[in-house]
N, C-alpha and C positions, 0 to 999 in steps of 0.2 A: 811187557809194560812195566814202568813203576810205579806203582800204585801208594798213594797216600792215604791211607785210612784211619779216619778221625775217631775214635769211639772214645767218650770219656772213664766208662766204666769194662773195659778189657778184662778179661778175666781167662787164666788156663786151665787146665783141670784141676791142679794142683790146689786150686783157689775155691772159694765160698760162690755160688751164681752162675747166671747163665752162657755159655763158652761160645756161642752161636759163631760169633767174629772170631774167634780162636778158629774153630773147624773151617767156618769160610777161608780166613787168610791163610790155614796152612797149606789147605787144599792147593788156593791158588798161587801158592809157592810151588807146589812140586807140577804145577801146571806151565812151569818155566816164570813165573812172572817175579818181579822184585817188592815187595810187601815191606813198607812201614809202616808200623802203628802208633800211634798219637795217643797217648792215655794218662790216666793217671794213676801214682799210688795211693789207695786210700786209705791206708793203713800202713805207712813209714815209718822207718826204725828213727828212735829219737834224736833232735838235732839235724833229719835230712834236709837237704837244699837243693834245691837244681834237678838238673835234666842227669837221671840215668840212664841208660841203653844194655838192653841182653838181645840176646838169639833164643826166640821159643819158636822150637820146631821148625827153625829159617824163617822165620817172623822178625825182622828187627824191629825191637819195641821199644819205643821211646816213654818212661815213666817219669811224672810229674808228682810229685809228693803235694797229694790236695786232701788231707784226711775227710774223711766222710761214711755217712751209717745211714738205715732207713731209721734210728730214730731219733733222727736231727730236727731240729725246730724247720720249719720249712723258711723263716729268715737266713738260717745257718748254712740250709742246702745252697737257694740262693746265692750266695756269696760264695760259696766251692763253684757253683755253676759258675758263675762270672770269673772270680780269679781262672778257671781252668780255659775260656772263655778265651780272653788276654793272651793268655802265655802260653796257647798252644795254636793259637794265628802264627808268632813268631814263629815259631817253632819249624810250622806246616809252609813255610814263605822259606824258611831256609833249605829245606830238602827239595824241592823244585817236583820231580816229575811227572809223569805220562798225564794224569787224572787225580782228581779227589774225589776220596769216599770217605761220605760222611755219614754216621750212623747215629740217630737220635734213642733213647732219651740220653741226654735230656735235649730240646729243642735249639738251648744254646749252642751249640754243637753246631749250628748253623753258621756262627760269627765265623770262627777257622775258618772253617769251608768255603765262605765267600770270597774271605779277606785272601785265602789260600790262589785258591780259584782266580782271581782278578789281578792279584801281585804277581801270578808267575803266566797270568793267560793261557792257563790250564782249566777244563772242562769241571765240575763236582757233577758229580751225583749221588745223589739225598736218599736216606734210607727212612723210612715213617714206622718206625716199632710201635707207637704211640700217637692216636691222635690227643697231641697233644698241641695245644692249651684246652683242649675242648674236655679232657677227664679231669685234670687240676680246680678247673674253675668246677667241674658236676660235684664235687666232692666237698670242695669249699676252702682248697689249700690257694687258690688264690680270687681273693675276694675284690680287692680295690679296683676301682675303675681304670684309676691310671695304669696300674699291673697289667689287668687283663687286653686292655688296647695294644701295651707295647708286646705284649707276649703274638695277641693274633697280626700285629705289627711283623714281628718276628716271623713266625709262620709264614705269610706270606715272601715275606723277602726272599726264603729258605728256597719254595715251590719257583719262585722268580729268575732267583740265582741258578738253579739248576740246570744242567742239561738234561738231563732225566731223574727219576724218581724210582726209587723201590718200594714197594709197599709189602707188611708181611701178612694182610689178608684180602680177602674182596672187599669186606666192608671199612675197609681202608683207603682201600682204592678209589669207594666211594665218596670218604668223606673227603681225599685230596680233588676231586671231582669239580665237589661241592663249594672246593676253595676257590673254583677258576682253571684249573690245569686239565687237557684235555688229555682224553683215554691216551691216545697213542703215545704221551709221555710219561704215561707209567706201567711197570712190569709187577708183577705180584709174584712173589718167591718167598712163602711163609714159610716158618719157623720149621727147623729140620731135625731128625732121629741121624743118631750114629748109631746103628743097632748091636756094630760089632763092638762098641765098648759096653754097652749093656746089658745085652745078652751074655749075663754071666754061669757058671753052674749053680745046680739049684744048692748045692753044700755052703756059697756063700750069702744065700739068704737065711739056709739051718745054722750057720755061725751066726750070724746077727741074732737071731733069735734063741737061739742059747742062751746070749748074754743078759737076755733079763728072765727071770723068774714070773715077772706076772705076764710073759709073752704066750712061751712054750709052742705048742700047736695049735692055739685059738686063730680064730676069724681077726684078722688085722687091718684098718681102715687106715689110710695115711695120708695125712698131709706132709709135705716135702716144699716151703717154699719162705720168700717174705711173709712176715706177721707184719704187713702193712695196714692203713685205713680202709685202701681199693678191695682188699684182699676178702674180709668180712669173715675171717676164721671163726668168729665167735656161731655161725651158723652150724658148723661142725661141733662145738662143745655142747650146744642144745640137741644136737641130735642125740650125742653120746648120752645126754642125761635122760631121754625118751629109751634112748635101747638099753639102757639099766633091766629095764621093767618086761620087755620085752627077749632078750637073750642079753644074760649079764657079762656071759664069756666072751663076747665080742670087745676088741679091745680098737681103740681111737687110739692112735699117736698122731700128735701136732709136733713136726723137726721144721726148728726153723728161728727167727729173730727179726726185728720189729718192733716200731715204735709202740706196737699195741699188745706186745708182750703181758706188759705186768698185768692189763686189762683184762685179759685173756685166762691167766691166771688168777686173777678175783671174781672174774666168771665161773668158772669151774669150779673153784670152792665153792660159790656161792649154793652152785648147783649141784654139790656134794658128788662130785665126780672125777676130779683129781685124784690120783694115785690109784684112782676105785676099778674103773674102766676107761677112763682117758689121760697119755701119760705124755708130758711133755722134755725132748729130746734138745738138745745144741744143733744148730746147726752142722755139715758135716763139706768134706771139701767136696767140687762135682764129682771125683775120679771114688768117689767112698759111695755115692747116690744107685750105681747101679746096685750093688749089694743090698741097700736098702729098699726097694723097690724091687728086688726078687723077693726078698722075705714078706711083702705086705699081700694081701689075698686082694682088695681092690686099692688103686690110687685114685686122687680126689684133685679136681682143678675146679677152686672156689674162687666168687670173686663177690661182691656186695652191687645190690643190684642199683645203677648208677647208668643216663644212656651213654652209650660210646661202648661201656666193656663186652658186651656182647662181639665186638668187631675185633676184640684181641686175638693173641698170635702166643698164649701161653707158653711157655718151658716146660710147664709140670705136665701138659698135654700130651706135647709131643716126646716126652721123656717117658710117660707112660706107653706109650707105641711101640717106642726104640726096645723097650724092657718089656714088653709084651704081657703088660698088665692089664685087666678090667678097667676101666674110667670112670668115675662119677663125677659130673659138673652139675652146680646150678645154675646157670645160666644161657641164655639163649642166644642165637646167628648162627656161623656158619660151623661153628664146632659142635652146635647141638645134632644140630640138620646130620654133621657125618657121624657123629655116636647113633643116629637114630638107624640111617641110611646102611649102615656097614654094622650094624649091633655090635659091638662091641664095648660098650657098658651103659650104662644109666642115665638120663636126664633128670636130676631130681627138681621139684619144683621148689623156685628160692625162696618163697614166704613160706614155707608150711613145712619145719623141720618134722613136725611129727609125723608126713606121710613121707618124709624122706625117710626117718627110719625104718619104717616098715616096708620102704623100696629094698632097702638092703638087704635087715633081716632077712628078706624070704631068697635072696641072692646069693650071700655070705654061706646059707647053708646049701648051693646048690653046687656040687662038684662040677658036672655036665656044661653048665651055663658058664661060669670061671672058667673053664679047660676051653670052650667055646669061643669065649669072649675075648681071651689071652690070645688063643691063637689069632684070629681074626686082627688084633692091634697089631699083633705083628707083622702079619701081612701087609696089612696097610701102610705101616711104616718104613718098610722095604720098601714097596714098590711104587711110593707114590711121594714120601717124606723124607727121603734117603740125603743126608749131607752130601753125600758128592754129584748129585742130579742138583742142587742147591746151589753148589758152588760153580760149575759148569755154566749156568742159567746166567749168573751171575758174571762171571768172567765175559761173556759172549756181552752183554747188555755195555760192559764199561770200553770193551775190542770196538764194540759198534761208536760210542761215544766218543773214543780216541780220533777214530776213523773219520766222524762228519764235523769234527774241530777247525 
């Protein structure tokens, strides 16, 4: 087949974010298929214009210079979404082949796809990362009436246009459900571990930790992701300023960037814990992320509690798995149910940092339960979240689509 795959935010290892459609499309490159990618650069060298193309990994990637950041004014994203919108229909109309895949967020990502779909009388099928407009409007990043109408406007059309739909959890699956679209057009293929790129030696987690002095051999808590609104990092700084009191050698690293940065940082002062025991990192590219998540004792996949996110398909999750770390989330649905189901780390409760620290506390010091816990993610990440059982799923789902066109 040749497969068109829209994703506006593409990223390879080499890059800042989540690689998920890198490993999907390389995979189904060496599974014979022809793989073009539709993206953008969001970060262009000065003066670019126009349509680039490279080869990653037999991926031919078609790159649109649309700069963009999470801490853009959400007017600002808008208008990337839109220009990216426009000029990657054209784009997606010019290369023709088998199918369209189109991967959301952002939900725009749907226009291509149709325009795609319909100009060459080629099949799409929709990937749902995000019930999205349903977390934008929970949070308040889009408030106006007329917004909101043309956004679940959008939505719909998306679910409409489609021949089939991917979702990347149950409670996704639910909520496309809930839009009208019935079971049988949609496949659930959540978010995947490569476990061979992050299962690294334990010498590259003792390197990282070398490198700083207030690290050494202490108890490490980590966050590793966007410092967005959704994100609610500020939960983690309140904890860190609870286990002050509690064990002071326990050390919070927040790595990461976001519109809620600086916030984040007048937090921490505020709360006299900056540099103290909570220390905040740059972000780092994905291919650097295994290293960093060997050296941490538990990883943390936050989110602020808002409805819909319970029904995510987090990165930091299943990047914990692949690297066969402890887990601690706040938040509840099907990621809680399998931390609970498969123990392999923590449920903390989202209102009540100070019984989260005391979750830890009594964890961080427990060798048995870590060695436990770690093995256990990795287990589960092998055999049940593995990128190539992902990409497989995936290939068969678009072979069938081709098939009943």
């Amino acid at each position: 087949m040749k497969i068109i795959y829209l994703h506006q935010y593409f990223n390879t290892p080499s890059m800042h974010g989540g690689t998920r459609s890198y490993e999907l499309a390389r995979r189904l490159v060496g599974m014979g298929h022809e793989v073009h990618m539709v993206t953008s650069d969001t970060q262009p060298s000065p003066g670019a214009k126009g349509w680039r193309v490279s080869n990653e990994s037999g991926i031919r990637v078609h790159w649109l210079p649309v700069p963009y950041s999470n801490s853009m004014q959400y007017t600002d994203r808008m208008r990337a979404f839109g220009h990216f919108a426009v000029n990657s229909a054209h784009r997606a109309t010019q290369l023709t082949g088998d199918v369209v895949f189109a991967t959301s967020t952002p939900l725009t990502i749907a226009v291509p796809g149709i325009f795609a779909s319909r100009w060459n009388r080629k099949p799409m099928v929709f990937e749902v990362r995000d019930l999205w407009p349903a977390i934008p409007i929970a949070v308040g990043a889009l408030k106006s009436r007329p917004a909101i109408v043309a956004a679940q406007m959008l939505e719909r059309a998306a679910y409409a246009g489609a021949a089939h739909i991917v979702a990347l959890s149950p409670g996704m699956k639910a909520g496309v459900e809930a839009a009208g679209v019935s079971s049988e057009k949609i496949t659930v293929i959540p978010n995947l571990c490569d476990p061979e790129r992050f299962q690294v030696p334990t010498s590259a987690g003792a390197e990282f930790r070398q490198k700083y002095s207030w690290l050494g051999d202490r108890p490490m808590v980590l966050y590793a992701g966007t410092l967005g609104l959704v994100n609610g990092v500020d939960y983690l700084v309140r904890i860190a300023a609870d286990m002050v009191k509690r064990d002071p050698e326990v050390r919070f690293v927040i790595m990461g960037q976001g519109r809620e940065e600086s916030t984040l940082h007048t937090l921490a002062d505020r709360l006299g814990v900056r540099e103290r025991n909570l220390f905040f990192l740059p972000s780092v590219p994905k291919a650097e992320v295994p290293k960093v998540l060997s050296a941490a004792t538990i990883a943390t996949s936050l989110f602020t509690d808002v409805p819909g996110m319970q029904d995510n398909s987090a990165n930091k999750f299943f990047d914990a798995l692949a690297a066969g770390r402890p887990l601690a989330l706040n938040y509840g649905g099907w990621q809680a149910e399998l931390v609970e189901q498969e123990q392999f780390g923590l449920c903390l409760p989202s209102k009540d940092p100070t019984a989260a620290s005391e979750l830890l506390a009594n964890r961080l010091r427990d060798p048995q339960w870590l060695a436990d816990a770690g093995a256990r993610a990795r287990q589960l990440g092998q055999e049940r979240f593995s990128a190539d059982t992902a990409a497989r799923r995936l290939s068969a789902v678009l072979q069938q689509v081709v098939a009943n066109a």
